[in-house]
C-alpha positions, 0 to 999 in steps of 0.5 A: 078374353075373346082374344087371349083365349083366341076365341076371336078370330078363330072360333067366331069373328068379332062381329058374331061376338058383337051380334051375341052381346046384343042378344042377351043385353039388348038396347033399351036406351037411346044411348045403347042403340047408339053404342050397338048401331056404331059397333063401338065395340068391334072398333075397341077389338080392334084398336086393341094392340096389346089384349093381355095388358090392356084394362079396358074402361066400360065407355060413357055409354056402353051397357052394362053386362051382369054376371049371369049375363055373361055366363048366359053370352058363354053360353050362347057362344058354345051352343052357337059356334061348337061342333062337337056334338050334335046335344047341346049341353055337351057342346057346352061342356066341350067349348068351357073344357077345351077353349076356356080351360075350365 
């Protein structure tokens, strides 16, 4: 979505994206330490040569990012990377209208 959206690269780059996932789902288990600490998904960014077509599968390892969680990252993205005003909800507001379509 961060590419066919093309938030990524031009709103912020894949390794903000990977450091704003790890703030609203932090590693618990050893395993997500081990998934953040290799920037596994930076790597599957990457690899990805056709973003449109592709139906990634969550890996063995990778945590799990609820709904709310998601919108939460959306969120966090818009207050962090807009510019559009100096309140924040309406920076909100401007990054779903203009860079998400909503």
């Amino acid at each position: 979505m961060a590419r066919v959206n093309a938030l990524v690269p031009n709103l912020l780059n894949v390794e903000d994206l990977c450091d704003h996932i790890e703030k609203v789902i932090p590693p618990i288990k050893p395993e997500e330490y081990d998934f953040f600490g290799n920037i596994e998904l930076c790597k599957v960014y990457n690899n990805d040569m056709v973003p449109k077509e592709t139906r990634c599968q969550p890996s063995e390892n990778e945590p799990g990012l609820f709904f709310h969680e998601f919108i939460f990252l959306l969120g966090l993205i818009a207050f962090t990377h807009m510019q559009t005003s100096p309140v924040a909800s309406q920076s909100i507001e401007d990054f779903f209208v203009e860079k998400l379509n909503f």
